[in-house]
C-alpha positions as CSV (number, residue, x, y, z in Angstrom):
1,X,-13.3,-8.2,-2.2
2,X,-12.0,-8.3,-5.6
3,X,-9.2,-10.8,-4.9
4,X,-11.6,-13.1,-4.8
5,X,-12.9,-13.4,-8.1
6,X,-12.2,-16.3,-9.9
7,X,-11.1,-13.4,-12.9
8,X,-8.6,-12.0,-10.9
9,X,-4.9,-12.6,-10.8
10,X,-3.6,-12.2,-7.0
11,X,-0.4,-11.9,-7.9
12,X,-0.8,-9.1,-10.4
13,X,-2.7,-7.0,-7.4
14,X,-0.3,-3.4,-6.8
15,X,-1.6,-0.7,-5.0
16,X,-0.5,2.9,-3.6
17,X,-0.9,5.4,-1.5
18,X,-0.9,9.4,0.3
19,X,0.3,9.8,3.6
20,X,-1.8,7.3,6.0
21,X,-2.9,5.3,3.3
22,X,1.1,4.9,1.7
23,X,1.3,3.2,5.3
24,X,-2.0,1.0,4.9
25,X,0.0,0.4,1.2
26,X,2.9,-0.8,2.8
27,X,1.1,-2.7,5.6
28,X,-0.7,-4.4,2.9
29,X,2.2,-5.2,0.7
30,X,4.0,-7.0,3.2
31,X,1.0,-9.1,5.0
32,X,-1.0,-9.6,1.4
33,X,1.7,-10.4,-1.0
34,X,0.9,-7.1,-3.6
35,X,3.8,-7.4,-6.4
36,X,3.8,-3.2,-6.0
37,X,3.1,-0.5,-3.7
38,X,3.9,3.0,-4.2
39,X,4.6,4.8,-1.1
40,X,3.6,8.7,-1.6
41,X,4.6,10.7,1.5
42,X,4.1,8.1,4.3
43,X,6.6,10.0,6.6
44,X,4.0,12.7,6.5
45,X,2.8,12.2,10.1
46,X,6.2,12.8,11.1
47,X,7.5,16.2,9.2
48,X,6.1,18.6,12.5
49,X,8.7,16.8,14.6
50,X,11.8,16.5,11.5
51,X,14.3,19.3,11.6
């Protein structure tokens, strides 16, 4: 995991993400401390049921 090398700044660590992976993005955010994620279409799993 690259987090864990001694060269890497955790709190610099951003990340994004399409559709099932903009939730894993947010998911991650939240539970792992990223200082960004991009969200790209996360409702996307939803839009055969929106009106």
């Amino acid at each position: 995991m690259p987090a864990r090398q001694p060269f890497v700044q955790t709190s610099w660590i951003a990340t994004t993400g399409n559709s099932f992976g903009a939730v894993e993005a947010l998911f991650g955010a939240q539970h792992l401390g990223y200082c960004a994620a991009i969200d790209a279409s996360c409702g996307a799993e939803s839009w055969a049921q929106a009106p």
